[in-house]
C-alpha positions in Angstrom: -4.8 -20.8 5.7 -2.5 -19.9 2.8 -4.2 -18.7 -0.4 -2.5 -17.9 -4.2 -2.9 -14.1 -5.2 -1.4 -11.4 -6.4 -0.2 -7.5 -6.2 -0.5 -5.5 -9.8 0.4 -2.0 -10.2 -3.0 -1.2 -12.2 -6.7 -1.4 -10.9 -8.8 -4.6 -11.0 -10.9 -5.0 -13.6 -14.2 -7.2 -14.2 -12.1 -9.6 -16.1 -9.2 -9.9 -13.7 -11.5 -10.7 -10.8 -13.3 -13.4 -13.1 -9.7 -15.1 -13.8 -8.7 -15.0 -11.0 -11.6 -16.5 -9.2 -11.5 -19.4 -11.9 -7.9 -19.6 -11.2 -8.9 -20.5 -7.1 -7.7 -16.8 -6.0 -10.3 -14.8 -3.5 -8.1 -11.2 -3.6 -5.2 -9.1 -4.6 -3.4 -6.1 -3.7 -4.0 -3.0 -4.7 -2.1 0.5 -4.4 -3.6 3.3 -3.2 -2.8 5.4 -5.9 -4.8 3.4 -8.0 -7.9 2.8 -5.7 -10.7 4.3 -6.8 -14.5 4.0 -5.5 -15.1 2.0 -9.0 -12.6 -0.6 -7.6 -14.3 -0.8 -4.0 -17.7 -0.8 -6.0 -16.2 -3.9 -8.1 -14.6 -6.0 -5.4 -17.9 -5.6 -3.4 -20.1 -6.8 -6.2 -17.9 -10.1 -6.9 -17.4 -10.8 -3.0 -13.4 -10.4 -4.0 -10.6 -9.1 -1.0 -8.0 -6.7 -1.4 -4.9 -6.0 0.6 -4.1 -2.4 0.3 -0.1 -0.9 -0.5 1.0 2.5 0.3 4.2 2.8 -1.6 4.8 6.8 -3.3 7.6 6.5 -4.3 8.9 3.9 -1.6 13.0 5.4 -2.0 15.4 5.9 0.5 14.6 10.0 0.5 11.1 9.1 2.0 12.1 7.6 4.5 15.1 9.7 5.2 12.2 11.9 6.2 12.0 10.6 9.7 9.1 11.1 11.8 7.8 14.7 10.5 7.4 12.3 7.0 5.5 9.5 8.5 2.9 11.5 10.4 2.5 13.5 6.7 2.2 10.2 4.8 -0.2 8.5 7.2 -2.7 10.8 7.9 -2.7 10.8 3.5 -3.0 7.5 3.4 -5.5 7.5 6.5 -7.3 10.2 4.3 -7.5 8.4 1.0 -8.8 4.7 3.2 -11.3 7.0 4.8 -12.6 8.4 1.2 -13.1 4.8 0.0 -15.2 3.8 3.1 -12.5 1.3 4.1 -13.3 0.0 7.7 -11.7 0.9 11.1 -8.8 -1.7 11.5 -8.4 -2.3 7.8 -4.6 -2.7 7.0 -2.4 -0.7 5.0 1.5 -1.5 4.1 3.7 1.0 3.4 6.3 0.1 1.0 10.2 0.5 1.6 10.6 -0.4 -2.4 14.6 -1.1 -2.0 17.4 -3.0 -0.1 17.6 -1.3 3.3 20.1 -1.6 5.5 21.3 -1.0 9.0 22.4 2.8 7.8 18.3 2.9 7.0 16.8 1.9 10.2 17.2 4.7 12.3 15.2 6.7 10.5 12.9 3.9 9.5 11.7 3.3 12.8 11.4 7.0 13.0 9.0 6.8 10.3 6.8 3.8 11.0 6.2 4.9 14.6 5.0 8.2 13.5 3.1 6.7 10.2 1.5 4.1 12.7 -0.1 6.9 14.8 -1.5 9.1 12.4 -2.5 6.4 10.2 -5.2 5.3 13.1 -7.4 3.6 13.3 -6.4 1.4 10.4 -3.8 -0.7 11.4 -0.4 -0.5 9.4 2.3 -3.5 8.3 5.6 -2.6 6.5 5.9 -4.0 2.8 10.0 -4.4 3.1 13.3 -7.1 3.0 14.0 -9.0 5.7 16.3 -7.3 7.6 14.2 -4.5 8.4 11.2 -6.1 9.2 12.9 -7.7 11.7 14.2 -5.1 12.9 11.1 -3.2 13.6 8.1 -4.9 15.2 5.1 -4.2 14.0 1.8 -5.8 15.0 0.8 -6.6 11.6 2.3 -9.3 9.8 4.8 -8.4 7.4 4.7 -7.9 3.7 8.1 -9.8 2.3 8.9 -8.3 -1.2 9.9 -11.0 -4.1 13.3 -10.1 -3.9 15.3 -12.9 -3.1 18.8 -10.8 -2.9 17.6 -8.0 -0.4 18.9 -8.0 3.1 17.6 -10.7 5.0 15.1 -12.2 2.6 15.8 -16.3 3.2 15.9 -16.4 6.9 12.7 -14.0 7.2 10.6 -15.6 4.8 10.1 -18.7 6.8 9.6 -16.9 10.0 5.9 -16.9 11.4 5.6 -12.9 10.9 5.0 -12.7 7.4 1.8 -12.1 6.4 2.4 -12.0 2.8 5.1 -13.7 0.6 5.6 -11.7 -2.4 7.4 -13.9 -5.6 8.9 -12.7 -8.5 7.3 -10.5 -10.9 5.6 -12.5 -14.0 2.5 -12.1 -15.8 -1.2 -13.4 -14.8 -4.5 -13.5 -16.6 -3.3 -11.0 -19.2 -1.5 -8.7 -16.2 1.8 -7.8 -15.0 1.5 -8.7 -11.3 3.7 -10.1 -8.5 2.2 -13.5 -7.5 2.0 -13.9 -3.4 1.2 -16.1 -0.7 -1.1 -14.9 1.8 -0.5 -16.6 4.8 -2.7 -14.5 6.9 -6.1 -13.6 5.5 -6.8 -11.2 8.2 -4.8 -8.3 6.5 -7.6 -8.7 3.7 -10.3 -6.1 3.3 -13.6 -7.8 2.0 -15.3 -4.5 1.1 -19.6 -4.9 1.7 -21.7 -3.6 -0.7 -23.8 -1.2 1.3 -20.6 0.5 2.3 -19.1 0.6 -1.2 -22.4 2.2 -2.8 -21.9 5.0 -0.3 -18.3 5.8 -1.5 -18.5 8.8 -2.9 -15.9 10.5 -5.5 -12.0 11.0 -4.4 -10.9 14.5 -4.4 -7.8 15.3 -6.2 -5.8 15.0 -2.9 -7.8 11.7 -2.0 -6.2 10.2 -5.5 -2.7 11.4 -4.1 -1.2 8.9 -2.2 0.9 11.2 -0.3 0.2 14.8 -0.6 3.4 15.7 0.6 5.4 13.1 -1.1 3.8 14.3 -4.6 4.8 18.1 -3.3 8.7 16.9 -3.1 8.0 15.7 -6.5 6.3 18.3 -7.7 9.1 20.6 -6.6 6.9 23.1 -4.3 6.6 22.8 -0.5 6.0 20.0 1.0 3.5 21.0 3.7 0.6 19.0 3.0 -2.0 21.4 2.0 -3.5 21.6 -1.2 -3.1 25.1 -1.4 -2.9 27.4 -4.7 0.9 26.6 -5.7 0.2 22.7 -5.5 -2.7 23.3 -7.6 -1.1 24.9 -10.2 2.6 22.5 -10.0 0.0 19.7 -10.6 -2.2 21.2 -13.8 1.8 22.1 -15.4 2.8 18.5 -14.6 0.0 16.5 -15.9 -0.2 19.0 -18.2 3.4 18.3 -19.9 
């Protein structure tokens, strides 16, 4: 079953779920930076799915990273699904947010294989053009961004691995979002109720998506704890 949705780079709100239910849409994806145990609280009360998107910075530095970068950004993002009381199995995607290309994949494959194990036992799918998710077999369904002129896009979109079909970016019930197709509803997390009431507050490096990308950013090393330097890059940053 294919359904109408949508990805948007804030968090649901009450009156996004209500327009898009009227609208004949059941979910919509959701980064992780954003996710919060408000959202989970939200989408549990209106019986609305989300697909969840792991993206950082989603640049060709992150992923020049290579294994050592995947295991760091999986057990994060295993981390932060854990602190929102998402499921066993649920699905993340990581986002490779550009045009990669054969001079990518090495390393690519470096960094899902390693992202994959230490992201367990939630089950991960790559958000990224066509020529690399053919590339690297995965045993979720894809994630195909909206953009048409990346490597591979034409032939891959009609192939019977993508998952989701992402369209160009527009504007929806008063958002900017990125309509999709979801062609398979079993990446969809339907959060219950009982679970979500017993999420309890993120931590600042819950809220992170990647501790250790957000250390490269933050210009202090990147070894994944949230030690007294991070601390104190972090208050200066949000600070400025």
């Amino acid at each position: 079953m294919t359904i109408n949705a949508a990805d948007l780079d804030s968090p649901i709100t009450q009156a996004y779920i209500d327009a898009a239910k009227a609208a004949g849409h059941i979910a919509a994806g959701q980064y992780l930076k954003h996710m919060s145990p408000a959202v989970v609280v939200l989408a549990a009360k209106n019986g609305f799915g989300l697909w969840l998107i792991d993206e950082g910075w989603g640049n060709a530095a992150v992923f020049a990273r290579g294994a050592a970068g995947g295991a760091l950004d999986g057990r994060a993002a295993a981390a932060k699904m854990q602190a929102l009381g998402a499921p066993e199995g649920t699905v993340v995607y990581f986002a490779i947010d550009y045009g990669a290309g054969a001079s990518d994949l090495p390393a690519i494959q470096a960094y899902y294989a390693a992202y994959e194990k230490a992201a367990a036992p939630y089950r991960v799918g790559m958000y990224a053009d066509g020529f690399i998710a053919s590339a690297v077999s995965t045993e979720v369904g894809d994630y195909l961004p909206g953009a048409s002129g990346w490597p591979g896009y034409a032939d891959y979109a009609a192939s019977g691995h993508v998952a989701i079909l992402q369209h160009a970016e527009g504007s929806m019930f008063g958002f900017d979002t990125d309509p999709c197709e979801v062609r398979d509803t079993s990446v969809l997390w339907f959060p219950k109720a009982a679970a979500a009431a017993a999420v309890v507050a993120p931590t600042p490096q819950s809220v992170l998506p990647s501790l250790g990308l957000a250390q490269i950013e933050l210009g202090v090393a990147a070894d994944g704890v949230w030690g007294p330097e991070t601390a104190e890059a972090f208050a200066r940053h949000y600070a400025s």
